[in-house]
C-alpha positions as CSV (number, residue, x, y, z in Angstrom):
1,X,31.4,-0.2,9.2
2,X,29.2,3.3,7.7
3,X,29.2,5.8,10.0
4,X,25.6,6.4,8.8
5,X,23.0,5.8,11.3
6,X,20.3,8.3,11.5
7,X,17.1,8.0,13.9
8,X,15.0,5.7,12.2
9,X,11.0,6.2,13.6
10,X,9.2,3.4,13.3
11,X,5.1,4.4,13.5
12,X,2.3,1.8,14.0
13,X,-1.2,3.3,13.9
14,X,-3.8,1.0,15.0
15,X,-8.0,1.1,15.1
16,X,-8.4,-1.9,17.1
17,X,-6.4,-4.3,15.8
18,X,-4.9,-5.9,18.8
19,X,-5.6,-9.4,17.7
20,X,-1.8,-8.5,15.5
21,X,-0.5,-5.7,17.8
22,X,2.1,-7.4,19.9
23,X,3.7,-9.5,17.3
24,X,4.1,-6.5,15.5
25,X,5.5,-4.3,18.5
26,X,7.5,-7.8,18.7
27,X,9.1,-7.4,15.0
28,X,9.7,-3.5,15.4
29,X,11.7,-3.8,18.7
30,X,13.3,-7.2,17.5
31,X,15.5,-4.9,14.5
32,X,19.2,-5.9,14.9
33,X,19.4,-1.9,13.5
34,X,19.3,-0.4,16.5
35,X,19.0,3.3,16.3
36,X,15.2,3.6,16.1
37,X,12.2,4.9,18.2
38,X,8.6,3.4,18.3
39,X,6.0,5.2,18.0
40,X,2.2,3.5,18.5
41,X,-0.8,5.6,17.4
42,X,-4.2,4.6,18.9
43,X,-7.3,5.9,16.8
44,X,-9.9,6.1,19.4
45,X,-10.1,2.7,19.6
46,X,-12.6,1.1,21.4
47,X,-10.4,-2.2,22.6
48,X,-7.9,-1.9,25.1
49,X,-4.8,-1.0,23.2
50,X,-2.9,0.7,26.0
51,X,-2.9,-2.5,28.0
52,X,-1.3,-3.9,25.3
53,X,1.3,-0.8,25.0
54,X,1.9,-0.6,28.9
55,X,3.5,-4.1,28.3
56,X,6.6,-2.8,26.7
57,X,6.9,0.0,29.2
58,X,10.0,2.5,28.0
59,X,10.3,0.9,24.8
60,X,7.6,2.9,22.8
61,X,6.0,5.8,23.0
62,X,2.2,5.5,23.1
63,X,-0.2,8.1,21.9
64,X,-4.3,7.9,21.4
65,X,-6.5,10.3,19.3
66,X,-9.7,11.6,21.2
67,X,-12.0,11.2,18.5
68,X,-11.8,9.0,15.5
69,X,-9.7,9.9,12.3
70,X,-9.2,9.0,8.6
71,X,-6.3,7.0,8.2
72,X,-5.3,10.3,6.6
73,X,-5.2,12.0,9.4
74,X,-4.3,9.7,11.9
75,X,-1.1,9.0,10.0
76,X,-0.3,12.6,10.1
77,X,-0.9,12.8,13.5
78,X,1.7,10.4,14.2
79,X,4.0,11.5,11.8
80,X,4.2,14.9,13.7
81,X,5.9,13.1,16.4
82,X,8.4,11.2,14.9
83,X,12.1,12.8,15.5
84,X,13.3,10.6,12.9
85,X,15.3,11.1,10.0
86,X,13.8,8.2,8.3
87,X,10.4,7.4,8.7
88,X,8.8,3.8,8.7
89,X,5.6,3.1,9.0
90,X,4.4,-0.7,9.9
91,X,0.4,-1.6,10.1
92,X,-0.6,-3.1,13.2
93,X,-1.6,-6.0,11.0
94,X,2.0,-6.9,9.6
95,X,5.4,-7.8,10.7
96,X,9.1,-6.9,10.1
97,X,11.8,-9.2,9.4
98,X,14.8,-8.3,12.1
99,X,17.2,-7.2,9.3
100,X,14.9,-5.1,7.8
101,X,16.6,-1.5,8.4
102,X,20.0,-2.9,8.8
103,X,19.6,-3.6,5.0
104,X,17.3,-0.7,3.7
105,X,19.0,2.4,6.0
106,X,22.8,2.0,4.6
107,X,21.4,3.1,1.2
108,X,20.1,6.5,2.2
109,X,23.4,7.5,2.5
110,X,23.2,8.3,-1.2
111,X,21.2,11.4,-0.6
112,X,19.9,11.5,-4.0
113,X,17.8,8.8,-2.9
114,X,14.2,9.3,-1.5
115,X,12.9,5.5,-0.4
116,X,14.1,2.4,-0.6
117,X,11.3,-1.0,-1.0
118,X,11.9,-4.5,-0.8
119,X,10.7,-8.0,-1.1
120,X,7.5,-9.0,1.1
121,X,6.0,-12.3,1.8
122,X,2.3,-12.2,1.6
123,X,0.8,-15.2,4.0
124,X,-2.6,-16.0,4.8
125,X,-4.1,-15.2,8.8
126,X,-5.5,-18.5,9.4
127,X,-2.6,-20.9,8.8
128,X,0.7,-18.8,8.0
129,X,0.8,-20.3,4.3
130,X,2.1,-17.9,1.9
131,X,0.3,-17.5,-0.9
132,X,2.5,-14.7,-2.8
133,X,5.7,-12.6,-2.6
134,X,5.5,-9.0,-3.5
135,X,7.9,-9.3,-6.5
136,X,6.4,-12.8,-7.5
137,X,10.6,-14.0,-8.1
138,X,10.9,-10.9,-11.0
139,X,12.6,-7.5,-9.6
140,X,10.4,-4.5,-9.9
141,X,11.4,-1.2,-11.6
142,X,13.1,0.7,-8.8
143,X,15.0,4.7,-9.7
144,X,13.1,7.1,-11.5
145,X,9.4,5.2,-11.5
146,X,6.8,7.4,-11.4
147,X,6.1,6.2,-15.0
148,X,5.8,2.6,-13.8
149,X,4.0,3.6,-10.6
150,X,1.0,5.0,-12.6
151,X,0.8,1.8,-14.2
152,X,0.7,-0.6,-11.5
153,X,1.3,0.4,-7.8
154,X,3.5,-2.4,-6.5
155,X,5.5,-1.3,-3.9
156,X,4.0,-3.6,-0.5
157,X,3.5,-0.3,2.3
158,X,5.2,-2.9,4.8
159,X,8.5,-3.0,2.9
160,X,9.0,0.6,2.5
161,X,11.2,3.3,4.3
162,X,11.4,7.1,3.4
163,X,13.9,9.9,4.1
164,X,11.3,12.4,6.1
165,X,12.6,15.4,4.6
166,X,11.2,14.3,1.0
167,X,7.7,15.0,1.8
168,X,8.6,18.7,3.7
169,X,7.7,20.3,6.7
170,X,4.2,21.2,5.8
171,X,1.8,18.1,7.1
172,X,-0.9,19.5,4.5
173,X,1.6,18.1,1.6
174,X,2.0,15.1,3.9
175,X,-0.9,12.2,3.6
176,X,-4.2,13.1,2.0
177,X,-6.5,13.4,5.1
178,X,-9.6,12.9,2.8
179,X,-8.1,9.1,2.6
180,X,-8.6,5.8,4.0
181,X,-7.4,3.3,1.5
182,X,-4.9,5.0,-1.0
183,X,-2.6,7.4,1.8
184,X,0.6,5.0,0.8
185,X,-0.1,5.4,-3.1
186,X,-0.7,8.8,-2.9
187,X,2.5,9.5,-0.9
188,X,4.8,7.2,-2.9
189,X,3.6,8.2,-6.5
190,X,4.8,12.1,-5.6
191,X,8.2,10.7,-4.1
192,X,8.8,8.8,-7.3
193,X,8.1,11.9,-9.0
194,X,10.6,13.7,-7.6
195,X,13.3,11.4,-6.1
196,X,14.9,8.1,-6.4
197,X,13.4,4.8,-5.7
198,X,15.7,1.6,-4.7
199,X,14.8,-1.9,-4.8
200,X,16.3,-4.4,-2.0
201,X,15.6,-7.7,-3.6
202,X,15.0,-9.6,-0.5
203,X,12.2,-10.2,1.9
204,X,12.3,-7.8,4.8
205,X,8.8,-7.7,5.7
206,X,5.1,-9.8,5.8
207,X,1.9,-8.5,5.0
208,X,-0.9,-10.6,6.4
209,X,-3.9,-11.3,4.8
210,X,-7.3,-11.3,7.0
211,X,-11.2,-10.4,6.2
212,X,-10.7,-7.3,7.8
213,X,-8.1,-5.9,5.6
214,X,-9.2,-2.0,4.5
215,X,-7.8,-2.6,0.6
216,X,-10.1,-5.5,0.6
217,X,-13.4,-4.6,2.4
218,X,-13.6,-1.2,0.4
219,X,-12.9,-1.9,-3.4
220,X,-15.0,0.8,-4.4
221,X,-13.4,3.3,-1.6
222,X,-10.1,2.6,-3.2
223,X,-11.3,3.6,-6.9
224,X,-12.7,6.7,-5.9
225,X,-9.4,7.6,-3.5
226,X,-7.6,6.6,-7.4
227,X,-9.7,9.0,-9.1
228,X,-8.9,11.8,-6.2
229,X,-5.5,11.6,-6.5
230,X,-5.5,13.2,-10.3
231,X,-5.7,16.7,-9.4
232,X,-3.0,16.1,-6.8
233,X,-0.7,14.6,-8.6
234,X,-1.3,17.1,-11.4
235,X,-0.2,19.8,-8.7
236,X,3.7,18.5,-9.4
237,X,3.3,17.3,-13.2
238,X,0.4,19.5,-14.7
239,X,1.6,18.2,-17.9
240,X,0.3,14.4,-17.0
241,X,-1.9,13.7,-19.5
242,X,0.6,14.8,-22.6
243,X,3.9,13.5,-21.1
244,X,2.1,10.3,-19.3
245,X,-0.7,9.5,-21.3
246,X,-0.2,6.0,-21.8
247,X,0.1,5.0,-18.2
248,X,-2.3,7.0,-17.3
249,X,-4.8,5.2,-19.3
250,X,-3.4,2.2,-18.0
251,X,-4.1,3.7,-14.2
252,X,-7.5,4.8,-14.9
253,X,-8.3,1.3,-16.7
254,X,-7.6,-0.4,-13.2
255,X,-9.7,2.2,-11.3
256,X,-12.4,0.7,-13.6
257,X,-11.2,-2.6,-13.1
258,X,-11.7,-2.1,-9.1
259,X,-15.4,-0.7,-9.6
260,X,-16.2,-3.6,-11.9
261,X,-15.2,-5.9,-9.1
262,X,-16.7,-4.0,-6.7
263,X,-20.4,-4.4,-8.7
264,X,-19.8,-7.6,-9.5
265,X,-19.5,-8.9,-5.5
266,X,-22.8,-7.0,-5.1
267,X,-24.9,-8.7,-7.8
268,X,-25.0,-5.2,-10.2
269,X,-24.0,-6.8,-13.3
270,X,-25.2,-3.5,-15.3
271,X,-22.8,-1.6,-13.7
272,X,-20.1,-3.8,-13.8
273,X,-20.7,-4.6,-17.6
274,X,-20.2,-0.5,-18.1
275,X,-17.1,-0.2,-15.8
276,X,-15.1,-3.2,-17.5
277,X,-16.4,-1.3,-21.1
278,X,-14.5,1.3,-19.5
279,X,-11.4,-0.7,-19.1
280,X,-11.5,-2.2,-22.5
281,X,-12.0,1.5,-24.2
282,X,-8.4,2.1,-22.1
283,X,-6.9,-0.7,-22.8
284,X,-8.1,-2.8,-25.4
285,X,-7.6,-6.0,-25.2
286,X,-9.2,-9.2,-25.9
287,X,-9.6,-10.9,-22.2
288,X,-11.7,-7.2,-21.1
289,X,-13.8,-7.7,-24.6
290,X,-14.5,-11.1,-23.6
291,X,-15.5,-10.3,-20.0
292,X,-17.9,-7.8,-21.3
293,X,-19.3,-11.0,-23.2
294,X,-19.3,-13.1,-20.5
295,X,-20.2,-10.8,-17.5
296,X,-24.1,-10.6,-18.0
297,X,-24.4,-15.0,-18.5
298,X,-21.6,-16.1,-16.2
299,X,-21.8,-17.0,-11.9
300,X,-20.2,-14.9,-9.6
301,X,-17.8,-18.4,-9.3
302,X,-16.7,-18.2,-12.4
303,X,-16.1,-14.4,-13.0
304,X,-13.8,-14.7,-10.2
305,X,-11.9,-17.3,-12.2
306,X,-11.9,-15.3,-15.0
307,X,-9.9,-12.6,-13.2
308,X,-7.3,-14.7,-12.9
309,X,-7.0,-17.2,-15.9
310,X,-5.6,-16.2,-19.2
311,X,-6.9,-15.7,-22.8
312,X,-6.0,-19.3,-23.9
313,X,-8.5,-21.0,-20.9
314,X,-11.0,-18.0,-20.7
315,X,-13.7,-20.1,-23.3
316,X,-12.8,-23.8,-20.9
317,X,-13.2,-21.5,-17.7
318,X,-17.0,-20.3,-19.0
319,X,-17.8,-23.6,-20.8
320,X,-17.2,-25.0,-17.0
């Protein structure tokens, strides 16, 4: 039995979302860990989120902005209350599994350690059917990986916990309050930078997928938030582009990638044609050289597929 049980504060910021708001209150207070506050952060929503708060009566603390706020900011906001040593945040959206901090907290005893990820389910909002895991059954890099970070951003937001002391005691070096989609991202790629990164390789949280998710409704946000985040993160390593040039090529091929998409879903096939070039110039490789081919011919239907499908059934996929 460790003798290690800091204050864990658990935040949940919310715009609205109440549709998801009590099963996640529900997962936050249902952790068999049980030294942890609660902290729920209304952004001048317009929905009744209070009457969903009052509910619970001592067993949160509620708060509500006056005016509304970038994510950015709002997550600030809240962070400025937590008394925590370690800080989780959990969208109003989403849902922990009751073991979650009983198995992530132990590990920051190692102080060397910044955050520690894990496993999530991803499932669908209309039927509960997961369509993915986090990890997809293959462990993720976890220690020193900013490297890997750059290359691909896969830690799920749901499944991670952070020591509050990493990020300091100055909120302007906290979350970017110019940002709506990328706040998690920009955080995690300057702890990685700087700390340790563990891997818990089970499922200890569930990201729920609905139309109204932010990563989803503003692809194009999301690439321009990627493309902000260079001068910040040349703030710690002003040596980037010499030390990390190869995954950084491989990080600004996907902010391509995301604008490419983005054009695509609104019928500018110019543009997307130029941003993929973009992507191939990066990272050549033959699937991008053939979606510059295809882009300009092919329905919307089928440039979806081709996101997904490999080289060997690109040709069957556009035949089709």
């Amino acid at each position: 039995m460790t003798s290690y049980t800091p204050l864990v504060s658990i935040i949940i910021n919310t715009h609205n979302s109440i549709e998801y708001l009590n099963a996640a209150i529900d997962s936050a207070l249902q952790q068999t860990y049980p030294h942890v506050e609660l902290i729920v952060y209304d952004n001048a929503s317009v929905k009744d989120v209070k009457r969903i708060t009052d509910q619970y009566k001592n067993k949160l603390t509620y708060y509500r902005s006056d005016n509304f706020l970038t994510l950015g900011e709002a997550r600030n906001n809240a962070l400025k209350l937590a008394k925590g040593d370690l800080i989780d945040f959990l969208d109003a959206d989403d849902l922990f599994l009751p073991n979650k901090l009983e198995k992530q907290v132990p590990l920051f005893e190692d102080p060397t350690i910044g955050l520690v990820f894990s496993n999530s389910e991803h499932f669908q909002e209309m039927d509960g059917n997961i369509f993915s895991t986090m990890s997809n059954n293959t462990p993720p890099p976890d220690g020193k990986i900013f490297g890997n970070l750059l290359k691909k951003y896969y830690i799920s937001w749901d499944s991670a916990i952070f020591r509050k002391s990493v990020i300091g005691n100055d909120p302007v070096q906290w979350f970017n309050e110019q940002f709506n989609i990328c706040t998690d991202y920009d955080l995690f790629l300057r702890v990685s930078y700087f700390h340790k990164i563990v891997y818990v390789d089970e499922i200890l949280s569930k990201w729920r997928s609905h139309e109204h998710n932010w990563s989803k409704a503003y692809s194009l946000s999301e690439a321009v938030e990627r493309m902000m985040m260079i001068p910040r993160i040349l703030r710690y390593e002003p040596m980037l582009f010499e030390k990390y040039s190869k995954q950084l090529h491989i990080y600004l091929a996907n902010i391509y990638s995301a604008q490419s998409n983005y054009f695509w879903q609104k019928s500018f096939k110019k543009e997307a044609v130029l941003c993929t070039v973009h992507v191939f110039c990066y990272v050549p490789r033959l699937s991008t050289l053939i979606k510059i081919i295809v882009i300009p011919f092919c329905s919307h239907r089928t440039f979806e597929r081709l996101r997904r499908l490999d080289i060997k059934t690109l040709w069957s996929c556009y035949k089709g």
